[in-house]
N, C-alpha and C positions, 0 to 999 in steps of 0.2 A: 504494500500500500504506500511506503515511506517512496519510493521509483516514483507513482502516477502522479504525486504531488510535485517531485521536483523536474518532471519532466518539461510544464512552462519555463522554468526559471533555466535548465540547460540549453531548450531550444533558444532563447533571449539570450542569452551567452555565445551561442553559435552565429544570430541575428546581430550581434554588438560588433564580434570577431571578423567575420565578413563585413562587414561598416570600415571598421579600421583597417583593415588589410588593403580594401579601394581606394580607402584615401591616403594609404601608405604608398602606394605605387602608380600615385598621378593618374588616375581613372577620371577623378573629380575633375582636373583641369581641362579637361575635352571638349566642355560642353562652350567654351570657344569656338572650338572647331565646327563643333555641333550649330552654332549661331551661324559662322560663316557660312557652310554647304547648305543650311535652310536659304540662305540668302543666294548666293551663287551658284549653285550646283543642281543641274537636268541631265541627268542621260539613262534614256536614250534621250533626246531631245523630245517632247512631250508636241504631239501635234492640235492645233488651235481648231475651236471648232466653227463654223461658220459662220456663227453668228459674235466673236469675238475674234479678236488679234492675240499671240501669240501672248506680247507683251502684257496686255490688260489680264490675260488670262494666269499669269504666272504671279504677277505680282498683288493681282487679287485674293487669289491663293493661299497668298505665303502672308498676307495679312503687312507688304511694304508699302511703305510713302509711296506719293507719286512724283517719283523724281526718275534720275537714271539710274540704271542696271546693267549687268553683267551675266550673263547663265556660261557657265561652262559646262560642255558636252564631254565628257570624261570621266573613267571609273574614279568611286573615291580615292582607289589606293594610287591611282596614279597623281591624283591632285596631292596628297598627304605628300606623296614622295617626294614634292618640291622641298621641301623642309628639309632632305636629308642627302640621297645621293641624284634624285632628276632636276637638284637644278642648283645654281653656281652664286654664290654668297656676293651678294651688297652692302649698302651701307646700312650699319648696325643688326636688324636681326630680320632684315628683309631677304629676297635670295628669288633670281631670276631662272623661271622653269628651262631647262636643256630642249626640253619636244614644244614645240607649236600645238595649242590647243585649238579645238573649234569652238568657235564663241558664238553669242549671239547679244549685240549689245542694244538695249533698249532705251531711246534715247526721249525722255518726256518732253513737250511742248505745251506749255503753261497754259499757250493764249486759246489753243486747240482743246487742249485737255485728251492731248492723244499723245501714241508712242509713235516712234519711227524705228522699226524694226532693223537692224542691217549684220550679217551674219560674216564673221572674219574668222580666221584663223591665224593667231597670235601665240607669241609667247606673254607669261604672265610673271608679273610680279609682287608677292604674295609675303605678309608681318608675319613670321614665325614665334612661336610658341611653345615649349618642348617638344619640340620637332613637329609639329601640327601647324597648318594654314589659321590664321583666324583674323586676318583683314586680307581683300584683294586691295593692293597701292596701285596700281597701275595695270594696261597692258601694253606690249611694247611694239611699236611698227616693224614692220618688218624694211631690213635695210638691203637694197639689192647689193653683193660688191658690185665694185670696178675695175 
């Protein structure tokens, strides 16, 4: 009988021990990352239905201002990877993706109250966070040589 009684207070120990061990090992810090990809991040790329634009449809969505935007068309883990080995350290703890992303940049018009859709493929550069994206800062033109 003495077991069924302390069986809540182990399982609460087990519940407490799992709490700590996440926030021992930087689990908790993610949900940066987690803001950014709600914010930036479609793939496959999500097709718009008729009776809205692309733009209005994602940013509706995701419950963002009406201002401009950024979707990138890319697995997470290749976006993540900017942060570590896909892509090459800037200033302070910024760091510019190695591969060209496909983009879709959504650009707002105040006096319209519409978006202008226009779809690129860039490289991106992207505030890191223990080794996770959580601001896009830029993305970068593409420069032909000569």
């Amino acid at each position: 009988m003495a077991l069924k009684r302390s069986y809540p207070t182990l399982l609460l120990s087990f519940v407490l021990l799992g709490a700590w061990l996440a926030l021992a090992s930087g689990q908790s810090q993610s949900w940066n990352n987690d803001r950014f990809l709600r914010r930036h991040w479609d793939n496959p790329k999500t097709q718009a239905t008729t009776n809205t634009t692309y733009c209005d449809l994602q940013t509706s969505a995701r419950g963002l201002a009406k201002k401009n935007n950024i979707f990138i068309h890319a697995r997470i883990a290749v976006i993540n990877n900017v942060c570590t080995t896909g892509g090459r350290p800037s200033i302070r703890n910024q760091r510019q993706s190695i591969r060209r992303f496909r983009l879709t940049v959504c650009k707002f018009n105040a006096n319209r109250s519409t978006y202008t859709e226009t779809p690129l493929t860039r490289r991106i550069v992207v505030f890191c966070r223990n080794k996770l994206p959580v601001r896009l800062v830029r993305i970068v033109r593409f420069r032909p040589s000569v």
